[in-house]
C-alpha positions as CSV (number, residue, x, y, z in Angstrom):
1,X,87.2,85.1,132.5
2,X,85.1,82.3,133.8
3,X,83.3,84.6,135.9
4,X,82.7,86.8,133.3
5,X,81.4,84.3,131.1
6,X,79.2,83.3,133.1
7,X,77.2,86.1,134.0
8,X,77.0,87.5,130.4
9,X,75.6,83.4,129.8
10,X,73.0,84.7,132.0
11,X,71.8,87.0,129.4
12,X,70.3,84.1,127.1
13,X,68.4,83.1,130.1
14,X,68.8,84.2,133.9
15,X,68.3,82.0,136.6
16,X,69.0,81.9,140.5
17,X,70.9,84.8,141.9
18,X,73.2,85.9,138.9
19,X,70.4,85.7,137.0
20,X,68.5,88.5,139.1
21,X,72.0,90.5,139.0
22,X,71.6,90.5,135.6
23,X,68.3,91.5,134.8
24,X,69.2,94.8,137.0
25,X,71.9,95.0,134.8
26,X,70.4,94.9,131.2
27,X,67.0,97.2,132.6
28,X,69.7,99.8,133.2
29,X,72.2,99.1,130.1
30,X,69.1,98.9,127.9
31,X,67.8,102.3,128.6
32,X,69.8,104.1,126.3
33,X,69.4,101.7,122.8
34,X,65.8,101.5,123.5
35,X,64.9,104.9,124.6
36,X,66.3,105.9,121.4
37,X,65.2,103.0,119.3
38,X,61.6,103.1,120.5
39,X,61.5,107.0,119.5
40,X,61.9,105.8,115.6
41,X,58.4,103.3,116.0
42,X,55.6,106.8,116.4
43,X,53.9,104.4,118.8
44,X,50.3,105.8,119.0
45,X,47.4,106.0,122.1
46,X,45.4,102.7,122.5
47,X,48.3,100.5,120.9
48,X,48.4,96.5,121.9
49,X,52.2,95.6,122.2
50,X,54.3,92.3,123.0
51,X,58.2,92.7,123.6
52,X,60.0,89.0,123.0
53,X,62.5,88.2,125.7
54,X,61.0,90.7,127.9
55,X,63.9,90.3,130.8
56,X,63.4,92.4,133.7
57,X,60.6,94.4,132.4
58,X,61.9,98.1,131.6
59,X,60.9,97.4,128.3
60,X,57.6,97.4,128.9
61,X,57.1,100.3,131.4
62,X,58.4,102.5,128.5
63,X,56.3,100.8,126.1
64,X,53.3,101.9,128.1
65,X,54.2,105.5,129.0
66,X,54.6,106.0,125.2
67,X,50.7,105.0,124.5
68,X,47.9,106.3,126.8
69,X,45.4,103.5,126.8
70,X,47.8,100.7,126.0
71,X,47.8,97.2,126.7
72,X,51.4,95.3,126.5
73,X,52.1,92.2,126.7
74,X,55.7,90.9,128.0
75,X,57.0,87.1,126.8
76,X,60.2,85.8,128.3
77,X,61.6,82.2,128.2
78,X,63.4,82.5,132.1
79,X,60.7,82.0,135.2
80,X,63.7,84.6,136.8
81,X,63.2,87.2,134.3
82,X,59.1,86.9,134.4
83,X,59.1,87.4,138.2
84,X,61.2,90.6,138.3
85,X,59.2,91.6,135.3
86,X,56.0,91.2,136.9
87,X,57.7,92.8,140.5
88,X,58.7,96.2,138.0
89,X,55.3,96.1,136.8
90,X,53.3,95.2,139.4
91,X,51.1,98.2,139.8
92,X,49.6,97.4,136.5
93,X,49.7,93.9,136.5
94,X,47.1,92.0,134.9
95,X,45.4,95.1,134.3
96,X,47.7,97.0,131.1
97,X,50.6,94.8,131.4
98,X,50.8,91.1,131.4
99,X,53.6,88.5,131.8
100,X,54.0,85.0,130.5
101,X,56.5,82.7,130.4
102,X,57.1,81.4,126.9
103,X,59.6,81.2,123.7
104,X,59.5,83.3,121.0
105,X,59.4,80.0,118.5
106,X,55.6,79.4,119.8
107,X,54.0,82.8,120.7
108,X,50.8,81.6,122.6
109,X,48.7,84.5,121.2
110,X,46.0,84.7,118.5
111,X,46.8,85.7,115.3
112,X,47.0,89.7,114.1
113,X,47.2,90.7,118.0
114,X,49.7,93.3,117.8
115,X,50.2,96.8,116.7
116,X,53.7,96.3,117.6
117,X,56.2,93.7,118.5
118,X,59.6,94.7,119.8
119,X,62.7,92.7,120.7
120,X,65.5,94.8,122.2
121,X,68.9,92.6,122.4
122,X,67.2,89.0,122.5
123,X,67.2,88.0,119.0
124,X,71.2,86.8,119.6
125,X,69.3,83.6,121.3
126,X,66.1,83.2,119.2
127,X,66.5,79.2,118.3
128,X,65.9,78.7,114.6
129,X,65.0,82.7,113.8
130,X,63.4,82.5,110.8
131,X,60.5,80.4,112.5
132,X,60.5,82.8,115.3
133,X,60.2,86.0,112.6
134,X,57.3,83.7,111.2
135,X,55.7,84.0,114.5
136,X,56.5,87.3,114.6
137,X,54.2,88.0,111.4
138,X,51.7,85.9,112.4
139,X,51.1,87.7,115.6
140,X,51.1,91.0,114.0
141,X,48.4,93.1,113.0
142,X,48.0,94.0,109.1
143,X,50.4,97.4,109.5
144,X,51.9,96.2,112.5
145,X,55.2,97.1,113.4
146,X,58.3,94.8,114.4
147,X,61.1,96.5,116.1
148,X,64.4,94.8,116.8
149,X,66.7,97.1,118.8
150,X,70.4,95.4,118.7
151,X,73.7,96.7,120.4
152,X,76.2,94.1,119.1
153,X,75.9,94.4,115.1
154,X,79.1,92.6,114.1
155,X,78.2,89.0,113.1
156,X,81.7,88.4,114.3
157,X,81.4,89.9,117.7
158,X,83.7,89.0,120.3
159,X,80.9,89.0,122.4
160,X,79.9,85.4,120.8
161,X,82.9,84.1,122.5
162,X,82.0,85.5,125.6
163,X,78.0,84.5,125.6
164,X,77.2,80.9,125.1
165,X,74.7,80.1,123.1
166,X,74.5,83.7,121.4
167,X,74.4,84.1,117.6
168,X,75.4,88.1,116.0
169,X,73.9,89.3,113.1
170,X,74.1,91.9,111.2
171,X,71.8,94.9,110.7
172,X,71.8,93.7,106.9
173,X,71.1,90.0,107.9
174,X,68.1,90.7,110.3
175,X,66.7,93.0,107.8
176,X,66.9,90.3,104.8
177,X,65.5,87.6,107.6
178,X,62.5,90.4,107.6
179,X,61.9,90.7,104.1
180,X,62.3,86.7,103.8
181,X,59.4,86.4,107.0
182,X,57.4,88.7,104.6
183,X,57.0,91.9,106.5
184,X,57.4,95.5,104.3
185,X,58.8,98.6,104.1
186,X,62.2,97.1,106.2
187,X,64.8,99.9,107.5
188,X,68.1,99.9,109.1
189,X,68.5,102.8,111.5
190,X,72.0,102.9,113.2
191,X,73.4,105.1,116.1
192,X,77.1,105.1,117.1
193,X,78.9,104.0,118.6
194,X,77.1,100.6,117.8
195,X,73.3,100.7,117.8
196,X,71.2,99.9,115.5
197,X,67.3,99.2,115.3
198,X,65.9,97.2,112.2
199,X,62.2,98.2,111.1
200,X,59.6,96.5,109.2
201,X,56.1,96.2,108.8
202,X,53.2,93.7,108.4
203,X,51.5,94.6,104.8
């Protein structure tokens, strides 16, 4: 069990050699949520997108196939999960895709960037979310889109005895926590057995 807990610990933030184990792990485990939550977004050609807690990078290689002409930024707060991110991406680095290292409290870009920001199973280890939501909006342009893509919607998930440092929330409480950051139009999508993406928009 100690094992176990500490390689699902590594989700929060990967580091050394579990770390890289890891972020295999979740770009291939992911596929599935955010293939089918990103299909709910109608991302359009020419779009300029940031995925929070970017990991190993997957994210963002299907953020780009789904807009010809994109530009996406990636933002993640382990130097481990920006190298394999860059690595997956490396074709297009620096040139449509770009990696920083950074937390999703301070987003070190200017405001009304986005046309959409997506965080697929990171959220669980945002520190103080509401402030990071507030970034969130800030970052966004007017009709923006936010799209948080969750697997573990039970706010008392065993898996937050498993994963230190990692808070659940429910579908119901991320969308309120959207309302309350002041983005529109909010929707809770959910797909069994247990996924669920949560919607909103920047007015």
């Amino acid at each position: 069990m100690g094992l176990l807990k500490t390689f699902f610990t590594n989700c929060a933030c990967p580091q050394g050699r579990m770390g890289r184990s890891m972020l295999k792990f979740m770009n291939l485990c992911h596929a599935p949520l955010t293939n089918w939550g990103l299909k709910l977004v109608n991302i359009q050609d020419g779009w300029t997108m940031l995925d929070i807690g970017c990991g190993g990078g997957a994210t963002l290689q299907r953020l780009l196939k789904r807009s010809e002409g994109s530009m996406v930024y990636g933002i993640d707060i382990s130097e481990e999960s920006v190298a394999k991110a860059k690595k997956v991406n490396a074709e297009v680095l620096d040139k449509q895709v770009f990696v920083t290292l950074g937390s999703a409290e301070k987003l070190p870009y200017e405001d009304g960037k986005f046309n959409l920001v997506t965080a697929v199973e990171t959220v669980y280890f945002w520190p103080n979310l509401p402030n990071c939501l507030r970034e969130v909006h800030r970052v966004l342009k007017s009709g923006g889109k936010f799209a948080i893509l969750v697997e573990v919607v039970d706010s008392d998930s065993k898996w937050t005895n498993v994963v230190e440092g990692m808070t659940a929330y429910s579908p119901e409480d991320l969308k309120r926590l959207l309302d309350e950051a002041g983005l529109t139009q909010t929707e809770i999508h959910r797909k069994k057995p247990t996924y669920a993406t949560i919607l909103g928009v920047k007015p």
